[in-house]
BALUM-325584 format. One record per residue (C-alpha): z negated, y negated, x negated; residue in one letter. Coordinates in steps of 0.1 Angstrom, whole numbers, padded with zeros to 4 digits, always signed. Example, Ala and Ser with C-alpha at 12.3 -4.5 7.8 and 13.67 -1.06 7.14 Angstrom:
// BALUM-325584
-0078+0045-0123a-0071+0011-0137s
***
This chain:
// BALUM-325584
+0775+0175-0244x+0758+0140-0252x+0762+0133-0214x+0747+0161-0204x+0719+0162-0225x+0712+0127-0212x+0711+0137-0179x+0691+0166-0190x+0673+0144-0201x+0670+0118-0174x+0666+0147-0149x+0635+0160-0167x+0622+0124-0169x+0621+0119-0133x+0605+0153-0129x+0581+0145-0151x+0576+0113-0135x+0573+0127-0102x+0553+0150-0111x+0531+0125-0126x+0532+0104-0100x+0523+0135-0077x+0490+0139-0094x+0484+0098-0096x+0488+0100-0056x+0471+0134-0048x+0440+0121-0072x+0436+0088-0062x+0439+0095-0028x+0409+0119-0036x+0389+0094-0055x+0393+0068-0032x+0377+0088-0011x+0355+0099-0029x+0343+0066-0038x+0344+0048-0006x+0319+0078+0007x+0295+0072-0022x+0296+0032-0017x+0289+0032+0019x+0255+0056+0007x+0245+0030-0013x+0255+0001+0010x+0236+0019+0038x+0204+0023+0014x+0207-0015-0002x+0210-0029+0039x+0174-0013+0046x+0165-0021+0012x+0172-0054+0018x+0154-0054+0056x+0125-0035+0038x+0125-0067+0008x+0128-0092+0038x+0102-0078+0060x+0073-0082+0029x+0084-0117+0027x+0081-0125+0063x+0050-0103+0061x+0034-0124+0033x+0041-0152+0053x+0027-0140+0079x-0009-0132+0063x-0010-0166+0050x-0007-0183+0085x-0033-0151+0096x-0057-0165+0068x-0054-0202+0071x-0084-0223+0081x-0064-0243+0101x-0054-0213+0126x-0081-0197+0122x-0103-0233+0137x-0080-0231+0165x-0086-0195+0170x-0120-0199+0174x-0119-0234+0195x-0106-0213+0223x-0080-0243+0231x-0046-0223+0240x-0025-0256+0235x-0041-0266+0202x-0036-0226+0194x+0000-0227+0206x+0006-0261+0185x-0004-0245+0152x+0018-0211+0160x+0042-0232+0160x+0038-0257+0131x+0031-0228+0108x+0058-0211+0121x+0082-0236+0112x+0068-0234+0076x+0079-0199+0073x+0107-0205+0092x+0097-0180+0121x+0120-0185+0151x+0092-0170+0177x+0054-0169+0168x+0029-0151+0188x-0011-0146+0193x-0023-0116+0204x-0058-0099+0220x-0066-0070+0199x-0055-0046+0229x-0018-0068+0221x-0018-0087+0259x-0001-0122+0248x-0023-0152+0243x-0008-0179+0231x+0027-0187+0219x+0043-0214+0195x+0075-0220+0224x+0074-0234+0258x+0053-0215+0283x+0089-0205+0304x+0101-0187+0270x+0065-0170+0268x+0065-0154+0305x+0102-0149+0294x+0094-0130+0266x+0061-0120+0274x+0073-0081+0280x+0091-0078+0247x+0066-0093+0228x+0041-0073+0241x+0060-0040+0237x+0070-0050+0200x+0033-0056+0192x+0026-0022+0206x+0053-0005+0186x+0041-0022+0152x+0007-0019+0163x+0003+0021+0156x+0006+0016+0121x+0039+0038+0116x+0067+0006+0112x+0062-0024+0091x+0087-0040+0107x+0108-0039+0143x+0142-0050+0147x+0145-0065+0184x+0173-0077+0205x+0164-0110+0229x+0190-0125+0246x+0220-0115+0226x+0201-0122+0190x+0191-0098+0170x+0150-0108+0157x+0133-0090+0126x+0098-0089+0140x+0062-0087+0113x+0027-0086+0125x-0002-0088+0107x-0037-0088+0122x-0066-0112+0117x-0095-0099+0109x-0135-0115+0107x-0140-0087+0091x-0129-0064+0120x-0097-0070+0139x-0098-0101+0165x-0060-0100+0169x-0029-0098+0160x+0000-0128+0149x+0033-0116+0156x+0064-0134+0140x+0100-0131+0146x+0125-0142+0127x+0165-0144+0131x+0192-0121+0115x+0215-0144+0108x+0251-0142+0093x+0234-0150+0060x+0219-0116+0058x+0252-0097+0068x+0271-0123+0043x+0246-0111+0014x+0247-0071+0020x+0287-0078+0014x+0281-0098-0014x+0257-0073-0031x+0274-0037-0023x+0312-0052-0014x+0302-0031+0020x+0306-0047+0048x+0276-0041+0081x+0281-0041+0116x+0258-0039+0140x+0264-0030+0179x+0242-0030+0210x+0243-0003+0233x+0263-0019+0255x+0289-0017+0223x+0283-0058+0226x+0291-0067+0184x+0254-0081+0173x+0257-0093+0138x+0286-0085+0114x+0297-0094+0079x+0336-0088+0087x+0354-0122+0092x+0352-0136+0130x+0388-0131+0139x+0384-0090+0139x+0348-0089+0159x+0369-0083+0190x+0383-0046+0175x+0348-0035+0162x+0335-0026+0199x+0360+0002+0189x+0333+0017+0162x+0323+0049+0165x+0353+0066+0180x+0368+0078+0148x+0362+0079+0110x+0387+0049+0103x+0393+0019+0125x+0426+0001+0115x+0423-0034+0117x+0454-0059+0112x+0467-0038+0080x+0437-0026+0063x+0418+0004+0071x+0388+0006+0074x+0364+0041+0070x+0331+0036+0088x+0301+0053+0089x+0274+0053+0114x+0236+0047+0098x+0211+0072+0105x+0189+0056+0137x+0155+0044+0125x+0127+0037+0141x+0124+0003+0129x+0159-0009+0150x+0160+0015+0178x+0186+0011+0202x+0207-0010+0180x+0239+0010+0163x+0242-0001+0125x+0276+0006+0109x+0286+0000+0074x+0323-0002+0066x+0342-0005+0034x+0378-0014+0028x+0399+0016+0022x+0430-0012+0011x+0404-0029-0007x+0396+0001-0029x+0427+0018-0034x+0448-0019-0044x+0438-0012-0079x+0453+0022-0079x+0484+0008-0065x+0492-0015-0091x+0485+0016-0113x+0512+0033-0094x+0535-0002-0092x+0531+0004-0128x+0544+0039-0131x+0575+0032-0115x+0580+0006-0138x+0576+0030-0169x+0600+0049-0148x+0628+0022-0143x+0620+0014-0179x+0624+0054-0191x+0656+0057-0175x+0672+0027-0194x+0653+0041-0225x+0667+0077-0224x+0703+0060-0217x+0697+0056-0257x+0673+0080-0268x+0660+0108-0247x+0639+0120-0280x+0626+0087-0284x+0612+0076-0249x+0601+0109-0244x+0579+0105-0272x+0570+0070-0266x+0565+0077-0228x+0558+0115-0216x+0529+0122-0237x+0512+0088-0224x+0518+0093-0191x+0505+0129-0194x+0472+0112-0208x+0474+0090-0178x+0474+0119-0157x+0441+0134-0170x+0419+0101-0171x+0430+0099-0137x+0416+0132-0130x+0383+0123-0149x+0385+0092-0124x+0391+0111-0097x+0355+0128-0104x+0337+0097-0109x+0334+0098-0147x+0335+0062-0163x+0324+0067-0196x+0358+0078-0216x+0382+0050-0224x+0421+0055-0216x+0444+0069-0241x+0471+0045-0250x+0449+0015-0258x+0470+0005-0286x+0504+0004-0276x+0520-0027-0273x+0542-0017-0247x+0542-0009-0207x+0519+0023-0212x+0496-0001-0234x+0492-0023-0203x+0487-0002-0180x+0463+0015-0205x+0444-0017-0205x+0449-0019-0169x+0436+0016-0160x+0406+0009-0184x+0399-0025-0170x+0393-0007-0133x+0378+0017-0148x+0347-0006-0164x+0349-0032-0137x+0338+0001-0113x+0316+0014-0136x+0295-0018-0137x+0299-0023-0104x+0288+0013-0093x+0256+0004-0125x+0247-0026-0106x+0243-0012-0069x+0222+0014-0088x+0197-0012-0104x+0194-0028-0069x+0184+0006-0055x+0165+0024-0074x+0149-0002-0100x+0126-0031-0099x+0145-0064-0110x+0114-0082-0116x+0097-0057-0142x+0125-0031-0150x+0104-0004-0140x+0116+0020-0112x+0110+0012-0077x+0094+0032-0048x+0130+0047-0037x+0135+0063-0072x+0096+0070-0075x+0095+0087-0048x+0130+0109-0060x+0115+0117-0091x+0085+0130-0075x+0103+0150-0052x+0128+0162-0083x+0092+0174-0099x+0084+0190-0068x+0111+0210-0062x+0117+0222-0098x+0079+0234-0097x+0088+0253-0067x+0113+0270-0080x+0100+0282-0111x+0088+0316-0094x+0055+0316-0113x+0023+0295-0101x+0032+0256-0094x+0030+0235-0120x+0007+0205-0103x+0018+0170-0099x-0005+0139-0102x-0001+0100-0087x-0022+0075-0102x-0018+0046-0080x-0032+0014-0094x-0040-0023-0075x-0049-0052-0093x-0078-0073-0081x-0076-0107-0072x-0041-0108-0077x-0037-0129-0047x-0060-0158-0058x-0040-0158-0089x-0013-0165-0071x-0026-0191-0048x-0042-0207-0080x-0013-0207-0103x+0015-0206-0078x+0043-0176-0075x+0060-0179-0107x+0033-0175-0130x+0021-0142-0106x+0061-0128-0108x+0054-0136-0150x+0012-0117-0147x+0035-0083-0133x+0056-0084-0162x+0030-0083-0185x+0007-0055-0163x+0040-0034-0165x+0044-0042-0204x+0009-0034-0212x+0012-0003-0187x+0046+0011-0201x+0032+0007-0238x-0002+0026-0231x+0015+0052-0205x+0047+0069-0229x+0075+0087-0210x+0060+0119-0229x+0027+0113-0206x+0039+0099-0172x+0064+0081-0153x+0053+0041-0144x+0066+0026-0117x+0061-0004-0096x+0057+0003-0057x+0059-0035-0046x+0037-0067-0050x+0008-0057-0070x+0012-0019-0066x+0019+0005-0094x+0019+0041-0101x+0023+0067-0128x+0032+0101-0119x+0019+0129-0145x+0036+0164-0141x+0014+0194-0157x-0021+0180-0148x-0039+0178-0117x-0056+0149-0104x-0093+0160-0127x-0070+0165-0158x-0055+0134-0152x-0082+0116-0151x-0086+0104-0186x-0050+0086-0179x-0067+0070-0155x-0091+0058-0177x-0069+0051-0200x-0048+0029-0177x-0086+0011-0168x-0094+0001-0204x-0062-0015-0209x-0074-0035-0180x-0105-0045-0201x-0085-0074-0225x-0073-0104-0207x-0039-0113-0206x-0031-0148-0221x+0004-0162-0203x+0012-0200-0207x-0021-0210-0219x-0039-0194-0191x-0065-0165-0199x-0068-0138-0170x-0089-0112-0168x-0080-0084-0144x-0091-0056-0133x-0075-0024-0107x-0086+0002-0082x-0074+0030-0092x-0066+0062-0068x-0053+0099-0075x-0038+0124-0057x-0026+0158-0063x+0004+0182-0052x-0002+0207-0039x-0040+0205-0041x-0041+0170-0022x-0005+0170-0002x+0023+0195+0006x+0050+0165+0002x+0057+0133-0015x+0050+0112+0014x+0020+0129+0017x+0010+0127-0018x+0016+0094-0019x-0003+0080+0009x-0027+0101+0002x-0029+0085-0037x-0034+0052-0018x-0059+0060+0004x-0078+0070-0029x-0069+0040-0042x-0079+0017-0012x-0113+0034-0019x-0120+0027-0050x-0113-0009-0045x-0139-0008-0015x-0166+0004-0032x-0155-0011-0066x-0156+0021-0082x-0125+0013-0102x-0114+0052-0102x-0115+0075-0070x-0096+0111-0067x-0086+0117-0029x-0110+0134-0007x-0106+0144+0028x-0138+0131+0037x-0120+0095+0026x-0096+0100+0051x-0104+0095+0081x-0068+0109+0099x-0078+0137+0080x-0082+0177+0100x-0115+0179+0083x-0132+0148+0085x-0121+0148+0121x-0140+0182+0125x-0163+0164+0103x-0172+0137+0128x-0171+0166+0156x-0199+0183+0141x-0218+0150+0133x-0220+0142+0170x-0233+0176+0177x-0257+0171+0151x-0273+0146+0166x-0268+0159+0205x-0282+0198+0194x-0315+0181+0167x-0298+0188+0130x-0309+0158+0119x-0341+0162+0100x-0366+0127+0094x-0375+0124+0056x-0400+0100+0041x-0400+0083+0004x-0438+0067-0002x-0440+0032-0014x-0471+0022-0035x-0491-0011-0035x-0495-0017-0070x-0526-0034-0066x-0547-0014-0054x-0526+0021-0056x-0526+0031-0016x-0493+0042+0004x-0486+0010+0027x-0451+0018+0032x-0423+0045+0030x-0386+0045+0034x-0369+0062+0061x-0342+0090+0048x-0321+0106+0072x-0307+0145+0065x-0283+0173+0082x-0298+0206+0085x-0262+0224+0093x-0265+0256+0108x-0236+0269+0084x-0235+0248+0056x-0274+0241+0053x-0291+0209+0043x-0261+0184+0032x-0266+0156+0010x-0261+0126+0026x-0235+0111+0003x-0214+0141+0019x-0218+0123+0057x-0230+0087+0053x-0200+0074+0034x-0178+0088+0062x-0201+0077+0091x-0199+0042+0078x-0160+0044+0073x-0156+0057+0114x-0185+0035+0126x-0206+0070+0136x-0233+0049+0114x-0244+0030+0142x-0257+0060+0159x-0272+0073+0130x-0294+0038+0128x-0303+0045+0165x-0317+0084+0156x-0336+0066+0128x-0354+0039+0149x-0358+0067+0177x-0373+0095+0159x-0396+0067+0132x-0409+0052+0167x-0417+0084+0182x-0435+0096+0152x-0452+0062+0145x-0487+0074+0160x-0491+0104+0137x-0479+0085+0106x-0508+0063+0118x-0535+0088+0125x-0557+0083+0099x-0565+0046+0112x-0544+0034+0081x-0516+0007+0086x-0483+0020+0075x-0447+0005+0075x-0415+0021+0078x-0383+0007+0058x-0346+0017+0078x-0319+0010+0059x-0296-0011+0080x-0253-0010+0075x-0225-0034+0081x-0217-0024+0114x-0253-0025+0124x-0255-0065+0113x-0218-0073+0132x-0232-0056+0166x-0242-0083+0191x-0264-0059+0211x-0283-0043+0182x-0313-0066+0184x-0315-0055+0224x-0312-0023+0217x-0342-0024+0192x-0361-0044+0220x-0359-0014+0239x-0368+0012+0221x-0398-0002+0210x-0406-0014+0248x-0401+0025+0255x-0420+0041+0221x-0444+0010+0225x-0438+0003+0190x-0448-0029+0174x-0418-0040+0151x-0438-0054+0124x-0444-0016+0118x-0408-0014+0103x-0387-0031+0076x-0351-0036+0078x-0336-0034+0045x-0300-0048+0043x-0279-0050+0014x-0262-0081-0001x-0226-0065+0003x-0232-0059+0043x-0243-0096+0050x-0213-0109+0028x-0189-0093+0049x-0193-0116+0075x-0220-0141+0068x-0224-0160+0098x-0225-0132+0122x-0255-0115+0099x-0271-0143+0098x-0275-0149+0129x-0282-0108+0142x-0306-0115+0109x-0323-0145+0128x-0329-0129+0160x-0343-0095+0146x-0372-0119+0126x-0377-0137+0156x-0389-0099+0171x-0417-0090+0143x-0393-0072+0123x-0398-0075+0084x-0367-0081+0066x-0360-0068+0028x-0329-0072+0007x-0318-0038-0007x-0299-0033-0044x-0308-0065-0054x-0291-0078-0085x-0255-0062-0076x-0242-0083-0051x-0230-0114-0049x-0251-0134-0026x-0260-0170-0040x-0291-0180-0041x-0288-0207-0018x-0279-0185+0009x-0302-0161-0001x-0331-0191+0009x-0318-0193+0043x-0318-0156+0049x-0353-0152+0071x-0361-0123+0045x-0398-0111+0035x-0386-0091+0009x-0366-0081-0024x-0359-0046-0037x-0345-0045-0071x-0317-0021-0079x-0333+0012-0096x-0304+0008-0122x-0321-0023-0134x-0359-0005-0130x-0347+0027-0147x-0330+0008-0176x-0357-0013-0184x-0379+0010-0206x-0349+0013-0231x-0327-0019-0226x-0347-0051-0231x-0320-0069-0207x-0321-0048-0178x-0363-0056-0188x-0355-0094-0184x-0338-0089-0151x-0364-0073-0138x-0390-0098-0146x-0367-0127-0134x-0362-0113-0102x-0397-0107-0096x-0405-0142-0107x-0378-0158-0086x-0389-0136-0053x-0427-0146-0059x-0414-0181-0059x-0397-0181-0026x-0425-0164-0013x-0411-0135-0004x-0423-0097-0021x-0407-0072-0047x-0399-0034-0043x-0392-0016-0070x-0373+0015-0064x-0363+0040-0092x-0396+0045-0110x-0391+0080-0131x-0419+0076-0156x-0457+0067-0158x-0446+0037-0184x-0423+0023-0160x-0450+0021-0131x-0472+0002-0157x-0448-0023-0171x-0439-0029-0132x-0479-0033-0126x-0479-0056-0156x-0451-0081-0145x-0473-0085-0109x-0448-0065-0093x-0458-0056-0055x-0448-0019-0045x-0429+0006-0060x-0410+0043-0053x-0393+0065-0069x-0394+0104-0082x-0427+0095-0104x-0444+0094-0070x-0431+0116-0049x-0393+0124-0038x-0380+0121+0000x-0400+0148+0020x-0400+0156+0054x-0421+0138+0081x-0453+0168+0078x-0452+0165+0038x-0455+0131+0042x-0487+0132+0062x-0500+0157+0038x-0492+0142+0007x-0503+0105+0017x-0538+0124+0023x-0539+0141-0006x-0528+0107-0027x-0557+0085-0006x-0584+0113-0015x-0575+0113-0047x-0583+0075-0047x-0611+0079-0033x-0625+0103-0062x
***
């Protein structure tokens, strides 16, 4: 009986066993699986992450050899061996294996390699500039002779685009070596040709990976490896990426897991030779609870600890085995996640997840049923970051974004929005519930905390931000969208230094309706929309019109008269403005005799943009519209702003030069809010100041804005040159103006812009009035 009861007993041990041993086999060979699938995800995403990291490095290099002083002499000294000298000793500073100047219509000009590599290359290079050139990739993965080169380009710009630098630089093992390192996936990448490019795998197995792509698994010596093919991108076309992970590698933990088991077996059977009751107490109901963490394994769950812990026997150790895998994977599997989807630098999330939780927002809007919840980006850029950077060198910059996220996590809660950082100086919040008007407070919010300087290692900094929102679904129908489209806004508002800007499709310029926009502003001008309107200026000292200001406006045949801050913004942004100067100087010429009827001398002031001032031929192009209106230039006044002639000093200067040499009168437009020294402002050939009308209106109430008035008037009289005031609302300001010997004035007081016939009636009208 005792004999049978034993092997009863043994029996039912090695059924149990086997069963457990069943489930061990059936579930690991699921969660292996399982696992390996999910870890070549993440190893795919962490290799482009890592191309993406490597590609703003390069491209940061690459700026700073597009902005030096040094390249930028040789640029402009024409010499294509000096040029191709400092390609290439800049190049070697960044490490940049080929370096490349191009034309702005990308033909090759100059090279930092011997002139037999450049007609070598001369194709690729060319085409690779093209590709990178439509703005879609910021970076192009190229194969040249066998090497595999991770091309940048970055153009150089005085301010508008002169050219382009291209860099190359190698993929070498390093980079393979480190996505191994980081993920414990391995890469592989293949030409068409199925020629083996660049791959972490040790050299002695290179030979077998031509075989990739024929089948899931490729069996190399004895391990197996599973291999999956990476989606094609744009960025490395024609070149086949693989990643591949160890399937021995992976499942060798489980084996010693199942080593162990038929240990406990061996060890049961000698056990129930003595005590069937006993080991299957000490044994079976362990085991059992080795079967279900397995399953909870199996389903990637890491967060319960084994059963068994505390035995001080073979299931303890293979408890404590089991539980060891079991955190080692879970921190493993933690820290591929932080590389992916979170900033190391600042701890915030990164673009990827950013971009996920928008899209999680999205969709669960969406799906509600009932009206869409909106969904707001605020994208935020810090201001002279950069010359922080060059000042106080990289580490105290990657210190200055800590603190911005700090001070931006502790004013923006999780229970208002989500702050991430997009890269470099970029950060966003995304608000769910608000669109981009109701979120505009957080905006605000986000700009006063801006207001305080940060103090870091002695050093007081004061920053500031452009600051750009965006909507869904008002602004975008996607994420991508919504999030370009939270840039463009953002781009904006550092232009015009508005410090907050919500996206407008008149911003845009690859926009459907500012392209119809620009459509219906050429026929404007081709079918005579465009109606002339005239602002009077007054000569203080005697009280008589001398002068007006030219005013252009759009008499739509839909949308009536439209303000020009609805289609002068966007004709500046396209470049359109140039035309619209033209129409001015056409249509003030043309009309000059009857604005001069009455035998009085009148001039006319055009106002005069950035594009205008950097085009070579706009002096000749005056010269012959006046030789065809027979207009005398000293009839008009071109008034420039400070921010158009700092945009590119030299080149004003001289289009400045040559338009004073021709008669024309030069004035200085929204004086006071620029930043134009005064020494420059001496060799300008101006005749004239206007001060801002935020200063003029001001001064009646604030005794500064009073004080800047009166300097600036004082200062102008000095240099011998005259003052406008513009933005004259009230009889008291016109006298204190008369008082502090100011020249002319104009503003609403006087009269508002009025068309060309209104004009000539209400200068009449003004004169007999005088006269009486």
């Amino acid at each position: 009986m005792g004999t049978k009861f034993v092997a009863f007993s043994l029996v039912l041990l090695l059924l149990i066993q086997a069963a457990v041993y069943g489930v061990v086999q059936v579930n690991v060979e699921r969660n292996v699986r399982g696992q390996v699938k999910q870890e070549l995800v993440i190893g795919d995403k962490v290799w482009w992450q890592l191309l993406d990291q490597n590609a703003q490095r390069l491209r940061f290099g690459a700026e700073v050899v597009a902005k030096d002083f040094g390249f930028r002499s040789a640029l402009g000294s024409g010499d294509t061996e000096t040029l191709r000298s400092t390609l290439e000793n800049h190049g070697g500073r960044v490490n940049a294996t080929v370096t490349a100047f191009l034309d702005p219509q990308f033909a090759l000009q100059a090279t930092g390699f011997e002139m037999a590599a450049q007609d070598k290359l001369s194709p690729v290079l060319h085409r690779v500039a093209m590709e990178l050139g439509q703005g879609e990739l910021t970076y192009k993965i190229e194969l040249i002779d066998s090497k595999l080169f991770q091309f940048v380009m970055v153009p150089v710009k005085a301010p508008l685009t002169i050219g382009w630098v291209l860099m190359g630089f190698g993929l070498e093992q390093a980079e393979a070596d480190r996505m191994f390192q980081l993920s414990g996936v391995h890469i592989a990448l293949l030409s068409e040709s199925r020629k083996l490019l660049l791959s972490s795998l040790p050299a002695s197995l290179h030979p077998q990976l031509t075989e990739l792509g024929s089948s899931a698994d490729l069996v190399l010596g004895h391990d197996t490896l599973v291999v999956e093919n990476s989606a094609v991108r744009a960025q490395a076309k024609g070149i086949q990426t693989y990643v591949l992970r160890s399937l021995d590698d992976v499942v060798a933990p489980y084996r010693k897991v199942q080593l162990a088991l038929l240990l406990i077996t061996a060890v049961g059977l000698a056990l129930f030779a003595i005590g069937s009751a006993l080991l299957a107490q000490r044994v079976t109901v362990p085991l059992r609870s080795l079967a279900g963490a397995a399953e909870q394994l199996s389903r990637g769950d890491y967060s319960h600890s084994l059963p068994a812990m505390r035995h001080r026997d073979e299931v303890g150790d293979l408890s404590r085995a089991f539980d060891q895998m079991r955190t080692s994977i879970q921190g493993q599997q933690h820290e591929i996640m932080q590389l992916a989807y979170w900033d190391r630098l600042t701890g915030l999330p990164n673009r990827t997840q950013f971009r996920d939780l928008i899209k999680q927002s999205i969709q669960a809007s969406s799906a509600g049923g009932g009206p869409a919840h909106p969904v707001t980006v605020i994208m935020l850029n810090l201001d002279r970051f950069k010359h922080v950077n060059d000042v106080l060198g990289y580490a105290f910059g990657d210190q200055l974004l800590k603190a911005v996220a700090d001070r931006l996590s502790t004013h923006i809660t999780p229970d208002v929005g989500t702050v991430a950082r997009l890269g470099g100086d970029e950060f966003a919040v995304m608000v769910e519930d608000q669109d981009a008007t109701q979120a505009t407070p957080i905006a605000h919010r986000i700009a006063t905390a801006f207001e305080a300087p940060l103090k870091l290692e002695d050093q007081t900094v004061d920053l500031s931000a452009g600051i750009g929102l965006a909507s869904w679904p008002q602004h975008a129908q996607d994420v991508d969208m919504l999030l370009s489209r939270a840039e463009i806004a953002m781009y904006v508002a550092k232009r015009k230094t508005t410090g907050i800007q919500i996206y407008d499709p008149a911003l845009d310029s690859s926009s459907t309706q500012t392209l119809s926009l620009l459509t219906e502003l050429r026929h404007a001008v081709e079918d005579g929309q465009l109606r002339l309107y005239l602002q009077p200026k007054l000569n203080l000292s005697d009280n008589t019109v001398i002068a007006a200001e030219a005013l252009v406006r759009w008499q739509h045949p839909v949308r009536g008269l439209v303000p020009p801050m609805q289609f002068i913004p966007f004709a500046e942004q396209t470049g359109f403005v140039r035309q619209l100067t033209l129409w001015m100087f056409e249509e003030v010429a043309k009309e000059l005799p009857r604005l001069r009827a009455d035998g009085r001398p009148l001039r006319v002031a055009i106002n005069l943009s950035t594009r205008d001032l950097l085009d070579q031929d706009f002096p000749a192009k005056l010269d012959a519209m006046m030789l065809k209106h027979n207009a005398p230039t000293n009839a008009f006044c071109l008034e420039i702003t400070e921010s158009a002639i700092m945009d590119d000093p030299q080149r004003a200067e001289a289009t400045l030069n040559r338009l004073s040499e021709r008669g024309f009168k030069l004035s200085i437009d929204d004086f006071g809010t620029g930043y134009s020294s005064l020494a420059y402002l001496k060799r300008l050939p101006v005749n004239e100041l206007k001060i801002d009308k935020s200063f003029v209106m001001g001064m009646e109430n604030d005794e500064s804005d009073a004080k800047i008035v009166r300097s600036t008037i004082d200062l102008a009289h000095n240099l011998g040159l005259s003052v406008v005031a513009e933005g004259v609302e009230n009889q008291a300001i016109l006298d204190k103006l008369v008082e502090l010997q100011c020249d002319e004035a104009q503003g609403y007081f006087m009269s508002k812009p009025i068309p060309l016939p209104d004009f000539i009636a209400w200068r009449a009208k003004h004169q007999a009035s005088q006269a009486a």
